[in-house]
DOLO-811491 format. One line per 10 residues: number of its first residue (from 0); their letters; for each residue x negated, y, z negated of C-alpha. Coordinates in Angstrom, 1 decimal. Example, Ala and Ser with C-alpha at 12.3 -4.5 7.8 and 13.67 -1.06 7.14 Angstrom:
BEGIN
0 = AS = -12.3:-4.5:-7.8 | -13.7:-1.1:-7.1
This chain:
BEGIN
0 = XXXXXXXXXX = 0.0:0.0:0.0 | -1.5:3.6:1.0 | -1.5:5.8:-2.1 | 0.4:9.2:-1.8 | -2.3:12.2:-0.8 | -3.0:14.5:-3.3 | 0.0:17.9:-3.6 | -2.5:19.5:-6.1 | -6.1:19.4:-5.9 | -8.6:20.2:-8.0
10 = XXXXXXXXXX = -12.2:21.9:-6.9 | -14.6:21.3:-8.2 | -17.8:23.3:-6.8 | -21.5:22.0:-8.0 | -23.6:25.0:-7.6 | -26.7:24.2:-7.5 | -28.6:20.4:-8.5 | -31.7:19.8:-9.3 | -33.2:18.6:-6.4 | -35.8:20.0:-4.0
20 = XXXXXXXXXX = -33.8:22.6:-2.2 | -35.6:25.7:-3.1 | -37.1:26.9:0.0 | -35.0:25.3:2.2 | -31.7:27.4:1.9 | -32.6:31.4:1.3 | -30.0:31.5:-1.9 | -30.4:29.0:-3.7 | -29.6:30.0:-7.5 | -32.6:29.4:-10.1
30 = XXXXXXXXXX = -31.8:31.7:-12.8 | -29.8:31.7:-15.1 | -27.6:34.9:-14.2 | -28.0:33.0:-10.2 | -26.2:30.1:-11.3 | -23.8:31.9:-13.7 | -22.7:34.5:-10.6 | -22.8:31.6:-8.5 | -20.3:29.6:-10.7 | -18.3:32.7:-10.6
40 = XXXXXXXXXX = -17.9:33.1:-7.0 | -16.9:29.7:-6.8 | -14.4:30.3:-9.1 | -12.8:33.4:-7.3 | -13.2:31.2:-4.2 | -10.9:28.7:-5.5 | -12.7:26.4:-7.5 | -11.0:24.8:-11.1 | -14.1:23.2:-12.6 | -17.6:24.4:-12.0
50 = XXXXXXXXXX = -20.6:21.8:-12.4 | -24.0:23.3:-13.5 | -27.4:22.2:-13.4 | -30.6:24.2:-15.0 | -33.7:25.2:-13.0 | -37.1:26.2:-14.7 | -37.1:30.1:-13.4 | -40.6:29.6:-12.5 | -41.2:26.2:-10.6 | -37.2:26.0:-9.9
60 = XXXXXXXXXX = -37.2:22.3:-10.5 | -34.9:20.9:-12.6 | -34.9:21.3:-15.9 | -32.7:20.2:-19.5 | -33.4:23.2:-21.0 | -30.9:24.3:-23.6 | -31.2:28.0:-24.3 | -31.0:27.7:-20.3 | -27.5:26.6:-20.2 | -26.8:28.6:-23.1
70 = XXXXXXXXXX = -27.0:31.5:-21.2 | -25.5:30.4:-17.9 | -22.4:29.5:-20.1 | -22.0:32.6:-21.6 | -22.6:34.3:-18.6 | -20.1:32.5:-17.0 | -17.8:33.1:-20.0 | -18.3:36.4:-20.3 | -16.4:37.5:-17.1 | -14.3:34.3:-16.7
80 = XXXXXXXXXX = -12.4:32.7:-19.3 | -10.5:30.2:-17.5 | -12.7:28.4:-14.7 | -13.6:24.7:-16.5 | -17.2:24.4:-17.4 | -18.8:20.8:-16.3 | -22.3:20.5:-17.6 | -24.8:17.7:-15.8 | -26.2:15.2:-18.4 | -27.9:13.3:-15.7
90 = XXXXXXXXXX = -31.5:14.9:-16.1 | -33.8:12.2:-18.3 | -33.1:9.2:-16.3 | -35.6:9.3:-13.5 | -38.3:7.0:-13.5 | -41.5:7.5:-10.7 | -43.1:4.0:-10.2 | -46.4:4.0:-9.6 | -48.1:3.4:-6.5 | -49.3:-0.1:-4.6
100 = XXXXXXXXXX = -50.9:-2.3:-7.4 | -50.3:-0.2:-10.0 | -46.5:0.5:-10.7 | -46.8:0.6:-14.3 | -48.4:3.8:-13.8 | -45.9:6.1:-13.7 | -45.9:8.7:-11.1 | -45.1:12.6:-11.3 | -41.7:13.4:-12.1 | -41.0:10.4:-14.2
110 = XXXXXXXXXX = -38.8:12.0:-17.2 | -36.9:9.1:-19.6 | -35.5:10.3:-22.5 | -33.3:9.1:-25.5 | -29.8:9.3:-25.0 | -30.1:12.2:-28.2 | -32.8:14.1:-26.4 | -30.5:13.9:-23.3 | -27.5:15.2:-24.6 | -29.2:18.1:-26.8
120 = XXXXXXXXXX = -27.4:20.6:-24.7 | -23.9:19.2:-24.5 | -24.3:18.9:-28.4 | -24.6:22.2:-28.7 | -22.4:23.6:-26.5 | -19.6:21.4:-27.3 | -17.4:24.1:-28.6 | -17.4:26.1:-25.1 | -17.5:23.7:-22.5 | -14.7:20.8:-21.3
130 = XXXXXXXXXX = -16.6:18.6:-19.2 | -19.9:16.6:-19.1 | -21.6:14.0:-16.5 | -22.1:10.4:-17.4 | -24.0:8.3:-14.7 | -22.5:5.2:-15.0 | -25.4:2.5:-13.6 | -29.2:2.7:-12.0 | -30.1:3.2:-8.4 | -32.9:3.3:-5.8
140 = XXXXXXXXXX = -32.9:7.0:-5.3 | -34.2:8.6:-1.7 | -36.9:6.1:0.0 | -39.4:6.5:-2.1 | -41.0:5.2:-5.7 | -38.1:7.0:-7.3 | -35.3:5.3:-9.5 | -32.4:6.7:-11.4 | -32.5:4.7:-14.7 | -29.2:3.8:-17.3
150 = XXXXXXXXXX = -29.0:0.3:-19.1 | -25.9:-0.4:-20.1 | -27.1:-0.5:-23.9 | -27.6:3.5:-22.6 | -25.1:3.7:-21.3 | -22.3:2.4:-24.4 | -24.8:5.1:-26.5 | -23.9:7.7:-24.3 | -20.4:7.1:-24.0 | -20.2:7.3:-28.2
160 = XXXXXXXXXX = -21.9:10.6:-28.3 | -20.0:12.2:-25.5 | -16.8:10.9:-27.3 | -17.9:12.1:-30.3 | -18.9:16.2:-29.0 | -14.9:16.0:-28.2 | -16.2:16.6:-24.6 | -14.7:14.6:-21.4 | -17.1:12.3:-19.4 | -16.9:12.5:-15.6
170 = XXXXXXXXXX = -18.0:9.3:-14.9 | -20.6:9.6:-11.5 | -20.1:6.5:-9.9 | -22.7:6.4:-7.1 | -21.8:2.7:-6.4 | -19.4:-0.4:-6.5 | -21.5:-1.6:-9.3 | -21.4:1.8:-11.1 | -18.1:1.9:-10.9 | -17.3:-2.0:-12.2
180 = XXXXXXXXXX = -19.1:-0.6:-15.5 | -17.4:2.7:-16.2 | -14.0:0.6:-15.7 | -15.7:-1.5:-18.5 | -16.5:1.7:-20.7 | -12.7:2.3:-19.9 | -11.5:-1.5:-21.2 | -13.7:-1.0:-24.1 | -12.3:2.0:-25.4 | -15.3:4.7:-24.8
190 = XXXXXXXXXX = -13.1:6.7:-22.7 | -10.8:9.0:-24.5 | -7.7:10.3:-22.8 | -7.5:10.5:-18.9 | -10.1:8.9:-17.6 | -11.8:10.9:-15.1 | -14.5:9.3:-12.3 | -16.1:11.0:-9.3 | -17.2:8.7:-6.8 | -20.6:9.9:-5.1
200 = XXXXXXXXXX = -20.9:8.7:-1.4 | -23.5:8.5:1.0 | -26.5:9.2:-1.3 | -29.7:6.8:-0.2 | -29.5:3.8:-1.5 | -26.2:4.2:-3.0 | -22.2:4.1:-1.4 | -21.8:4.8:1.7 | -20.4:8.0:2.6 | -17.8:6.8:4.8
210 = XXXXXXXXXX = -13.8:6.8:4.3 | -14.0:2.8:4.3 | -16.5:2.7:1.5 | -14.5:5.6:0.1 | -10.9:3.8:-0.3 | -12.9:0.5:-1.3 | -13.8:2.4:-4.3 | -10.8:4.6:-5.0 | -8.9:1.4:-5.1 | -10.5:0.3:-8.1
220 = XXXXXXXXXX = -10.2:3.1:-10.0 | -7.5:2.4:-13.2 | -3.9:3.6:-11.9 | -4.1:6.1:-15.4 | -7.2:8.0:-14.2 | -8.2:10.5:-12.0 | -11.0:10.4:-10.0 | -12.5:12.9:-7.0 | -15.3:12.6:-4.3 | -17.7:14.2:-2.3
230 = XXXXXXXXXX = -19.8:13.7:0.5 | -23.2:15.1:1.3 | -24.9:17.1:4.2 | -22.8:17.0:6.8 | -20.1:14.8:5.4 | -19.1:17.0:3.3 | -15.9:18.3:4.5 | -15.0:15.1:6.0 | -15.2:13.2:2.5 | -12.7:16.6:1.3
240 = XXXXXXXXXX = -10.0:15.2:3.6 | -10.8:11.5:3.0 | -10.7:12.1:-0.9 | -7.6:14.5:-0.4 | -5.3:11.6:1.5 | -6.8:8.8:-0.3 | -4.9:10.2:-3.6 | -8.3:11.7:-4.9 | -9.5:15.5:-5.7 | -12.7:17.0:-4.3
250 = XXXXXXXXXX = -16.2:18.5:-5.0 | -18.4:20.9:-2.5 | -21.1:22.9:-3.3 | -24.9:23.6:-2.5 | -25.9:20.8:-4.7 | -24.4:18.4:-2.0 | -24.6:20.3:1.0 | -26.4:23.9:2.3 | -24.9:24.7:5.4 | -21.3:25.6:6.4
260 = XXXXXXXXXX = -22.4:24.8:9.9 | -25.1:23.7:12.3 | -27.8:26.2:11.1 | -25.9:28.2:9.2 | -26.4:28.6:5.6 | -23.9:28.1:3.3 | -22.9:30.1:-0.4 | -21.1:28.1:-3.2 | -18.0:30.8:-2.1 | -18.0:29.8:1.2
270 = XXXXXXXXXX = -18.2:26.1:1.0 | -15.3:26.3:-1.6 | -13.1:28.5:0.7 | -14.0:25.6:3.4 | -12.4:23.4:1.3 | -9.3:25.1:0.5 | -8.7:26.0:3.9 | -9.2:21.9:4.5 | -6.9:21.4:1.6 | -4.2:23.6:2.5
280 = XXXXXXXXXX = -4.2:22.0:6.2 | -3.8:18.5:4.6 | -0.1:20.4:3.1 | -1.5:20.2:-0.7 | -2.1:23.8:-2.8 | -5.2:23.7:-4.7 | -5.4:23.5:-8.2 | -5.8:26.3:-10.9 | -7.8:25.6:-14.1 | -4.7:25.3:-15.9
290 = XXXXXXXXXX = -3.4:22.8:-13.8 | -6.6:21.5:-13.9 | -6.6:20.8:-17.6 | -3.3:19.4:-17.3 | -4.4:16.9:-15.1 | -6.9:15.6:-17.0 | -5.2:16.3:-20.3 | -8.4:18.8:-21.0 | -7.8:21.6:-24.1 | -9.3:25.0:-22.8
300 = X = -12.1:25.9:-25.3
């Protein structure tokens, strides 16, 4: 049976990653007060929930720094009280192995930390944001020596401290597999509420980013949660009408994709407004933040 296509839609708009995009897109936001006024423009644009990463101003590689997204949330809630904060927690999972005979040898970039350590930042801001990411399962990440790294045991750790900030867990599900295991969190009762999953196609080596992989997955979602996807590069706005009639919500942004079109760059504002304009053609309205939170049965902070 085909599900019914999605009449309200959330956005949400990721706005900037942590991955090596500086100097490859002319605006991509670093600081603090970049990502805040990014956020923001999203949020004018259309956008219900807003997912932010951290850069180091100087290097602008990713970073967990927490008086960093200290400041982009009050930034952000200084001129918007509504839009719903999402705050990544998937930086302190990447493991570098090392070259040819020597893979014990970590290589540059490797950063594993404790699910404690991780979560420092959603700890504290707790009390001001709604939303957090959980990675729900390990993968081969890009073509190199690189791996994304969470054990189950981290996993069910992660889950309880989440639970216990009073925060919501998107669950990133980035394949079948991760997906079987946050329907287990689910079944073991370390998901509070709506369960909420965001299904994360066509990232190397991960799910294809193709509509069939896409309903594969969206059919195993519980029939109590909600769950959104998005598509990078160039299947971007394609994966925003296969989420949209596949039952689903959406997610854009220059974390996932920098151009609006074939050589030209895109801004967090105008990838949203792509998707609304997508959104609206597909007959749905787009979600506000309130209707956001009543969605996902979220209490605005």
């Amino acid at each position: 049976m085909t599900p019914p296509m999605t009449s309200n839609v959330i956005i949400t708009c990721a706005v900037t990653g942590a991955g090596d995009t500086v100097g490859k897109h002319p605006a991509i936001p670093v600081t603090p007060e970049q990502i805040a006024n990014a956020a923001l423009e999203a949020a004018n644009a259309g956008a219900a929930i807003v997912h932010c990463h951290v850069r180091d101003v100087k290097t602008g590689k990713g970073t967990r720094g927490v008086a960093l997204y200290t400041e982009v949330v009050e930034r952000i809630r200084d001129k918007n009280k509504d839009v719903i904060i999402n705050l990544t927690a998937g930086m302190g999972g990447d493991l570098v192995v090392g070259d040819g005979e020597k893979p014990m040898e970590w290589g540059q970039g490797t950063d594993l930390v404790g699910p404690l350590e991780r979560f420092e930042h959603i700890k504290a801001l707790k009390d001001k944001i709604e939303i957090c990411t959980l990675d729900c399962g390990s993968l081969n990440f890009g073509d190199g020596n690189g791996i994304v790294v969470q054990t189950p045991v981290q996993l069910r750790e992660q889950a309880r401290l989440i639970k216990s900030y009073g925060v919501k867990p998107e669950m990133e599900c980035f394949d079948t597999g991760n997906l079987w295991f946050a329907n287990q969190l689910v079944n073991e009762g370390l998901i509070e509420g709506t369960p909420m999953f965001q299904l994360c196609m066509g990232i190397p080596w991960g799910a294809p980013g193709d509509p069939r992989t896409a309903a594969l997955m969206a059919a195993q979602v519980p029939a109590n949660a909600v769950w959104a996807a998005f598509g990078i590069g160039r299947n971007q706005f394609p994966m925003v009408a296969t989420a949209v009639t596949l039952g689903g919500h959406v997610r854009v942004g220059l974390e996932d994709n920098l151009y609006l079109g074939k050589g030209v760059y895109a801004s967090n504002g105008t990838l949203t407004t792509r998707a609304v304009t997508i959104i609206e053609a597909l007959g749905s309205k787009v979600a506000s933040p309130d209707d956001a939170r009543a969605i996902l049965g979220l209490k605005k902070k």
